[in-house]
N, C-alpha and C positions, 0 to 999 in steps of 0.2 A: 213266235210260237214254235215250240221242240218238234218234231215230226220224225216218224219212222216208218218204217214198212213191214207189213206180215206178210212169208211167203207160205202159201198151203201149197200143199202136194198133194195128189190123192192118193190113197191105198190102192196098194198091190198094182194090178195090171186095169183096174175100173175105167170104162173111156167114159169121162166127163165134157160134154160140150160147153159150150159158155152160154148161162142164159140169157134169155133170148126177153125184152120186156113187151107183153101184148098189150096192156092198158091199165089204167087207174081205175080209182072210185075213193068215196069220201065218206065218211058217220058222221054226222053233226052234233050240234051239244046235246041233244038228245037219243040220242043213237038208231035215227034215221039214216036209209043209205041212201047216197047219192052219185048220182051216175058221172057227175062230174069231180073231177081233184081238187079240191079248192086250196089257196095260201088260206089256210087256219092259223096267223101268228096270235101266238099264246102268248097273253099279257096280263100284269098286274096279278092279282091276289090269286093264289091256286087252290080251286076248288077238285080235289079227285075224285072222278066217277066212280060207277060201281064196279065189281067186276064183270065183265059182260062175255069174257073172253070163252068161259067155260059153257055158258047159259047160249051165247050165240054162234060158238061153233064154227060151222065155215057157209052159214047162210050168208053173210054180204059176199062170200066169191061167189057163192051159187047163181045169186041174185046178178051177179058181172057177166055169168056165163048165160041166164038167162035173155041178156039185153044184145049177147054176143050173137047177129042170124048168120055167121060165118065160122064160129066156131067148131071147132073138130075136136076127133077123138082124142083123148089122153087118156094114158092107164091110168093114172094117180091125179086124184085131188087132193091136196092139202093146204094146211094154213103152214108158211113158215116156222113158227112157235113148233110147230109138232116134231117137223123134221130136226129141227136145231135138238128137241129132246132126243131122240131115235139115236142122234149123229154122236150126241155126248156120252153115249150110254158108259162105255168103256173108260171115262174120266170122270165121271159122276157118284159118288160116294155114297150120297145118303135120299137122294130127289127119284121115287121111282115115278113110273111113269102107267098111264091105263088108256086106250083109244076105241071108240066103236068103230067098225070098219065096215063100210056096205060095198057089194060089186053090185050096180046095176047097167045094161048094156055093155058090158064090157068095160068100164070103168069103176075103181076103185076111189071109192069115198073114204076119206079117214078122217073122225074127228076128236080130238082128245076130252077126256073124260077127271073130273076132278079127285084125285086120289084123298085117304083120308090122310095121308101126310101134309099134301097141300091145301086142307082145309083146316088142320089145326095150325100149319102156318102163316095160315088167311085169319084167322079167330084172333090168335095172341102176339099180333105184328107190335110194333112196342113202339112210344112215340117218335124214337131217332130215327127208326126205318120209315115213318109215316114222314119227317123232316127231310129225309134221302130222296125220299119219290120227290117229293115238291121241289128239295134242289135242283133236280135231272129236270122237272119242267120250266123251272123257271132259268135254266141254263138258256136251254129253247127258246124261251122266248126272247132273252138278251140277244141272241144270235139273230133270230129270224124278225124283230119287230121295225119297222121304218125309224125314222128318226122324228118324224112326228106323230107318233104312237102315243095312245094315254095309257101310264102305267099306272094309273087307276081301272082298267077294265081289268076282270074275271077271265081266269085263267082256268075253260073248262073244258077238263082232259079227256073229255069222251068225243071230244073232235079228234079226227085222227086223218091221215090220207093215206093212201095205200096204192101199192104197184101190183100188178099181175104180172108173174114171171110162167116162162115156158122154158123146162128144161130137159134133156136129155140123158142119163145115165145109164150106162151099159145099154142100152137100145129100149128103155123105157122112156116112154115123154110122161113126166111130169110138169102140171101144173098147179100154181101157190101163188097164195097172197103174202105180201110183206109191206109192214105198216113203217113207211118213211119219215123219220122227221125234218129234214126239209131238205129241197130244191136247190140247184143254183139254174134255171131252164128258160129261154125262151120260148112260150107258147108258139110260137111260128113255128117251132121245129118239131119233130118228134124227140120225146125223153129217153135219154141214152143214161147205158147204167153209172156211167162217171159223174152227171148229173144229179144221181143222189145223195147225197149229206146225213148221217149218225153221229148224234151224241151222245157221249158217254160223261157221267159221274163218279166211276168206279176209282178205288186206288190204285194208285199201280202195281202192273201185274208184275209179280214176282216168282209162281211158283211156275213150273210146268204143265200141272194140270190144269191152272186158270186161264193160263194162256191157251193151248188145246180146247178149253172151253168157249172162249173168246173166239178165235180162230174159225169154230165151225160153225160161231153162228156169223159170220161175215162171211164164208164161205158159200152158202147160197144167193146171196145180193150182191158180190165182189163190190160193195160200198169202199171207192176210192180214199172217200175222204171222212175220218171219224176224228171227230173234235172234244178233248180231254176236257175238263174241268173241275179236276177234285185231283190235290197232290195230297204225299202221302202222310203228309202231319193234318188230314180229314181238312183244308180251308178250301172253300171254292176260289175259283177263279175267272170272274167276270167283266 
């Protein structure tokens, strides 16, 4: 397997600490939240869920911070999705972006809001993009499923698990959820960020703005390890 490495830098003089992971949580096939992480390996035939991302906001972190009786102050809530928008603004062409923002007690809530660019993108997705998603998950599942797995079961992608990051910039603590696709962890230990695993489908990057694009959304999870699957004449590789 080919391998390389991204190195980010940050802008200007910005002091970035390294985040920090406080806890998981899980959605299940029906997009209940659960207080525990589960191995959700995704098998067999790929069912995709709704979009839920816009309709539910950043209630499952809320819901992490309410289970949290030790939790402290943070300036900033957010979902990762949001900030990876914010971050690409400057490399991003045609994707605008819209978010509600609450301050209460001294913290600021931000949740993204669905533009109508990305609703007529959501309306008229075309059947090869609707084949694209199912690839990416059924990438996942080749990767994550036992060896005695039925790949006869239902591949349904409203299972998700997710990490809760704490981070620092410029003397702001921000805290965010980011949804993992899988684990290499022993539960005896506590999850360290090298511990997380991202898949990708995409072709290879070849431009500078894609790659910039890529780049900052790894830059919030510093995911060590991101596992390719789609070379550039579009064939998977599984």
């Amino acid at each position: 397997m080919e391998t390389f490495n991204i190195q980010i830098q940050p802008p200007y003089d910005s002091k970035f600490k390294s985040p920090e992971i406080l806890g998981t949580y899980a959605m299940d096939c029906v997009r209940e939240w659960q207080e525990r992480m589960d191995s959700f390996v995704k098998k067999g035939r790929v069912i995709l869920g709704g979009d839920n991302f816009y309709n539910e906001g950043i209630k499952p972190l809320l819901k992490w911070i309410h289970h949290q009786s030790e939790w402290s102050h943070s300036d900033f809530v957010v979902s990762r999705g949001s900030l990876s928008k914010m971050m690409r603004t400057p490399y991003e062409e045609k994707e605008p972006w819209m978010f509600t923002v609450t301050k209460y007690k001294g913290t600021i809530y931000i949740k993204a809001e669905q533009t109508e660019y990305e609703r007529i993108q959501s309306d008229t997705i075309d059947t090869q993009k609707q084949h694209i998603f199912k690839w990416g998950y059924k990438f996942e599942d080749y990767l994550t499923q036992k060896s005695t797995s039925n790949l006869n079961d239902i591949v349904n992608t409203n299972q998700q698990n997710h990490v809760v990051y704490q981070r620092e910039i410029d003397g702001y603590n921000i805290l965010y959820g980011a949804e993992v696709d899988a684990v290499m962890h022993d539960r005896a230990t506590p999850l360290r960020l090298k511990d997380c695993v991202e898949f990708k489908v995409n072709l290879e990057i070849t431009s500078n703005q894609h790659y910039k694009i890529f780049a900052k959304r790894k830059f919030f999870t510093l995911v060590d390890s991101v596992l390719f699957g789609r070379d550039s004449y579009n064939y998977m590789w599984l």
